[in-house]
N, C-alpha and C positions, 0 to 999 in steps of 0.2 A: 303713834297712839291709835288706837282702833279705835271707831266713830261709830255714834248711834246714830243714825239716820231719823230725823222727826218733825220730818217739811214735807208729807204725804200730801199737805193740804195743798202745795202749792206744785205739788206730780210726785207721783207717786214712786217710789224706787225701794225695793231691784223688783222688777218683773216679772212677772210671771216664768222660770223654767222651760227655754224652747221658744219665747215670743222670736227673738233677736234672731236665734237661726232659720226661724217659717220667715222673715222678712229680707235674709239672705239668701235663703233659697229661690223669693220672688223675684232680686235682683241676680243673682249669679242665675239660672236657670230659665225663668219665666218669660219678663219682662214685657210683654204688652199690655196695654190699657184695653180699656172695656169702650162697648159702644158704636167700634171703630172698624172692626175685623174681624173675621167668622174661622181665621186657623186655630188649629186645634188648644195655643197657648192663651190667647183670646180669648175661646171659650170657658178654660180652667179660672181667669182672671172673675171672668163674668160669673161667673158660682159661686166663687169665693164672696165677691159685692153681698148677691143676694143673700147668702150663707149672713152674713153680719146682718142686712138691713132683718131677715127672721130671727136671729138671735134677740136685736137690740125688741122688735114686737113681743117674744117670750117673754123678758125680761122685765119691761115696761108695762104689759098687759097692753098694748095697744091694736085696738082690732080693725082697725083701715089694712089696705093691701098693702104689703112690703112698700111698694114703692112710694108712698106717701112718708118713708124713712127717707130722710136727706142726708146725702155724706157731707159734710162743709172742713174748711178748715180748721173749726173746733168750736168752743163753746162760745165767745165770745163773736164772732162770724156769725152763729145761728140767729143769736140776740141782736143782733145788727137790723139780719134777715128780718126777723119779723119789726123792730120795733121803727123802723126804716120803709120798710114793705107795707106800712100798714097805714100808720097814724099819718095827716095832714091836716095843714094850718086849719084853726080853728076848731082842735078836738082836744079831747083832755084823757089822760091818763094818770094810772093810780099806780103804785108803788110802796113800798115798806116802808120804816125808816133806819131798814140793816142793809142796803145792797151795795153792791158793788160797783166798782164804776166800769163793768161791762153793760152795767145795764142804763148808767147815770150819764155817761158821757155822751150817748147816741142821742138819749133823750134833750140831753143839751145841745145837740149839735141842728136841732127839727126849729125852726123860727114859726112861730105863730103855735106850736103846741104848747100847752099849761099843764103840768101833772100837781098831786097831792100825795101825802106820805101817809102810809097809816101809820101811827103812833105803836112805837112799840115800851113794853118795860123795862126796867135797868137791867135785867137779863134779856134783851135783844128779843122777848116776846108777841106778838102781837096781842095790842088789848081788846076783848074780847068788844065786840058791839062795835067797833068803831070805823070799822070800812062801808059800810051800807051810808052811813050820814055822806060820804065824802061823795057819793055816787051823784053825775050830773046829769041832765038830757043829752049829752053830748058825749060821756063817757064812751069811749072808743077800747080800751085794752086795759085790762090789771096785771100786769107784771110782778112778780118776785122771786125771791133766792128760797129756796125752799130750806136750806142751810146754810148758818152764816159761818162765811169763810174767817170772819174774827173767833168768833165763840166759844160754834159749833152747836147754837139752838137752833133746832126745826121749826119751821113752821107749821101751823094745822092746815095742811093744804087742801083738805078734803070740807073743812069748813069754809074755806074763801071760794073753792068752786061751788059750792054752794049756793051763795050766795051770788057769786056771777052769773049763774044755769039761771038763777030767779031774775034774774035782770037783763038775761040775754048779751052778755058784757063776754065777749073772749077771755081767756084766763088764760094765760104765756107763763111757763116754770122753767127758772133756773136751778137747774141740780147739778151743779157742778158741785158740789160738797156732798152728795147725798145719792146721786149713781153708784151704783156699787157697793155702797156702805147701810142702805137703809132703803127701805123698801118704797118703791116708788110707781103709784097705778093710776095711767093713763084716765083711765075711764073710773077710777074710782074717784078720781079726784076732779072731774068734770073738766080736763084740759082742753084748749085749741092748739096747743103748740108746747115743748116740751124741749129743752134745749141741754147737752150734754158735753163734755169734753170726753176725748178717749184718756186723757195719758191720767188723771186724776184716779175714783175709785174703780172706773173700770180698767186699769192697769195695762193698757194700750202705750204707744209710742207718743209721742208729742205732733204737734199738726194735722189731728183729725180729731175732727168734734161728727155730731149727729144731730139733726135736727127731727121730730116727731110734728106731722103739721093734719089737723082734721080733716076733713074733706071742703068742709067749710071755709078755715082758716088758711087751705092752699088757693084755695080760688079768691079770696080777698088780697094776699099779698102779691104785690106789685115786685117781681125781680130786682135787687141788687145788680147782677153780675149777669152780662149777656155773651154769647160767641156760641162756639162751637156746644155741637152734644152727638155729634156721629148720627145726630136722627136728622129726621126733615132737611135733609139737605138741597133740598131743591128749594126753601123758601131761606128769604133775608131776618125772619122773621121769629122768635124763639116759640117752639113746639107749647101747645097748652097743656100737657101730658107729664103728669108723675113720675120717677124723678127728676127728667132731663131738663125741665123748666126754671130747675134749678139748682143745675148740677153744671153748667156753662163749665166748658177746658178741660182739662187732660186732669185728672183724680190724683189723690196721691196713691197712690197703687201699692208701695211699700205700706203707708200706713192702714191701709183698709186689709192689707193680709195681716199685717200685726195684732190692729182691731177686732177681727174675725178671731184670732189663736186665744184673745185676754179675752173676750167674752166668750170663749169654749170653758175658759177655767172659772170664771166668774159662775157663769151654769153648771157648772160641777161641781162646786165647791158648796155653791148655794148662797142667796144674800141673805138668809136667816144665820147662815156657819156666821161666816164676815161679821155678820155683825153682832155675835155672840160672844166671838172673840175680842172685836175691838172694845164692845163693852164691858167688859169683861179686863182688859189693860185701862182703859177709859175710868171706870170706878177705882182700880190699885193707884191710880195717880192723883186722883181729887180725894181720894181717902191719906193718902199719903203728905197731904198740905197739909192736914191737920197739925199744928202744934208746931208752923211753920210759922216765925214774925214776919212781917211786914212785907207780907208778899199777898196780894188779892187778887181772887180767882175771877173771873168777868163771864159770864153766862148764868147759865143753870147747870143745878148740884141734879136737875131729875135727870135720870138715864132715860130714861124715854120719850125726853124731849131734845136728845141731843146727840152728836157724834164726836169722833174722837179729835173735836179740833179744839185745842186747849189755851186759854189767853190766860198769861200771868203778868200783872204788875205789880212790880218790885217797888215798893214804896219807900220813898228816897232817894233810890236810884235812879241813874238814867240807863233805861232801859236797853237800847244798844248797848252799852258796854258791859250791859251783864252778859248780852246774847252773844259779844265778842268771850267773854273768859268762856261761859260755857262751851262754844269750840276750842279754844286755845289751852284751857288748862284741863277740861274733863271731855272734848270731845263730842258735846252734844250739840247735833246739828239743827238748828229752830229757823224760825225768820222773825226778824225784830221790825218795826214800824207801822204802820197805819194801813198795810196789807189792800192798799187801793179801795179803800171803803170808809172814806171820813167820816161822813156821817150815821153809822154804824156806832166806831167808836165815838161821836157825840152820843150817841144814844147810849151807851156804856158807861160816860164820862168818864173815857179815857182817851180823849181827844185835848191836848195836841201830843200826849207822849208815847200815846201808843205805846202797845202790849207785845210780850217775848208767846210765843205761839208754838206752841209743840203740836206737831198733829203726827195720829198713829195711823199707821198702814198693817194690810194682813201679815207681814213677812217680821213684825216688831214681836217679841217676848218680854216675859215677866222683868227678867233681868234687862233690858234696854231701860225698863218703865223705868226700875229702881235704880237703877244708874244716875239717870237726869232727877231724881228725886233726892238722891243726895247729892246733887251738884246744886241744885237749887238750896236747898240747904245750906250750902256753903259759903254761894251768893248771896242767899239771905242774911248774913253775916248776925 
């Protein structure tokens, strides 16, 4: 049986045309790291880096120097980096109440830090007015998912920087749902820190993420990860200096030439195309539920407040085992369960059964949508 593929949300697949072999060419042909050595394979390594860290600034609009881009091991790494790097006992940070536990679990792990939730609506929205009350003298970092990985609602991220620029409050974003797929500006949105995954909408390999840090926000965060950086080798002591202060050991080399190829086609292609198209499959499939029983869609029905990650609960059902027939009897490929974001789906009240989750990628067609649209149908019994 030929499969639809529609778990973009959770990596992206198939890839970009050409990524897999520019990542074979760097193993079979290249192979050196950056940093390290001044021959001539070394120095191709070292262009390629920078080639990606000016991409990912095109992309983002972010105007600090390349190297205030951090390579990390992916999005959840980044999120570490700062919220680790940053906050200590006796400070308070703010948060949604859609995130993910890359952003939930760090914050639990800090003894002596207090955070708050801004309240969001039964469509995973933020309520408007309601982050300024929660603000304390103590208030260190506001963090959130700019896109929820259940949903698929945005957030007004350009209104919460806002409001953190007035308060002097750093403002840290997770785009891991929304790289790639929706337009995302550094400086429009008054960030300190901007946290990304490769393999999701920028259509990268897996194990490389990006980190975006202010000039500001570099110099307040305290390193995670110490050792080597090919620099300052004469001191015990890690370099003060962009990006090596936080780039400690040996890169993934393969994924930063994959990264580099999926953000040559991501700028080609354009993220206004991207996401013209996915809205565009995103509408035929919520227009498609209509006249659908017992099946409730969980987000927002506005296209403009959303991307193509789609939560359905099958009412009556248990939700796994509908997400089992749909690969087994039709083929469509979802993810079923609470997608590491509990408290999200409370905010949904779709907690504890959690939602069947279709999410669309660029390489998806009409006929993929209408495929799973009549297998949900089916399901829906």
């Amino acid at each position: 049986m030929d499969t639809v593929y529609l778990d973009n949300a959770a990596t992206s697949f198939p890839k970009p045309a050409g990524m897999s072999a520019r990542m074979k060419d760097y193993m079979d042909n290249i192979g050196a790291t950056i940093n390290r050595s001044v021959y001539a394979s070394a120095a191709d390594a070292g262009l390629v880096a920078l080639s990606l860290r000016e991409r990912a600034k095109r992309l983002f609009n972010f105007n600090e120097k390349a190297t205030h881009v951090i390579i990390t091991p992916g999005a959840t790494a980044g999120l570490n980096f700062i919220i680790k790097g940053l906050l200590r006992a006796g400070e308070h940070c703010i948060v949604s109440s859609m995130e993910h536990n890359a952003v939930m679990r760090p914050l639990m792990q800090l003894d002596g830090v207090e955070f708050s939730r801004i309240p969001c609506d039964g469509e995973g929205r933020i309520i408007p007015n309601t982050l300024e009350p929660l603000i304390r003298p103590n208030t260190r970092l506001v963090i959130m998912a700019h896109g929820s990985n259940v949903c698929g609602t945005v957030q007004d991220a350009k209104a919460v920087g806002k409001v953190c620029k007035k308060h002097n409050i750093p403002f840290a974003l997770d785009a891991a749902q929304t790289a790639g797929h929706y337009p995302v500006d550094f400086d429009a949105f008054n960030l300190s820190a901007l946290a990304v995954p490769g393999h999701k909408g920028l259509l990268g390999p897996a194990g490389i993420g990006l980190l975006l840090l202010s000039g500001k926000m570099a110099h307040a965060l305290d390193p995670l990860i110490a050792g080597g950086t090919g620099s300052a080798s004469d001191k015990e002591t890690l370099p003060d200096y962009l990006p090596d202060r936080f780039e400690s050991g040996t890169p993934n080399m393969a994924g930063i030439y994959g990264l580099e190829y999926s953000l040559g086609f991501v700028e080609g292609r354009g993220i206004e195309a991207l996401r013209a198209h996915e809205l565009a499959l995103t509408k035929r499939f919520i227009d498609g539920l209509d006249g659908i029983a017992n099946v409730r869609l969980c987000g927002t029905r506005q296209l403009d407040r959303r991307v193509g990650v789609i939560s359905l609960d099958f009412i009556g059902q248990d939700n796994a085992e509908v997400a089992f027939r749909l690969e087994t009897e039709f083929g469509i490929l979802t993810r079923c369960g609470l997608h590491c974001a509990p408290n999200a789906h409370k905010t949904l009240s779709t907690f504890p059964q959690g939602t069947v989750r279709f999410s669309l990628g660029f390489a998806n067609t009409e006929e993929d949508v209408d495929r799973a649209l009549e297998a949900v149908r089916r399901c829906a019994g």
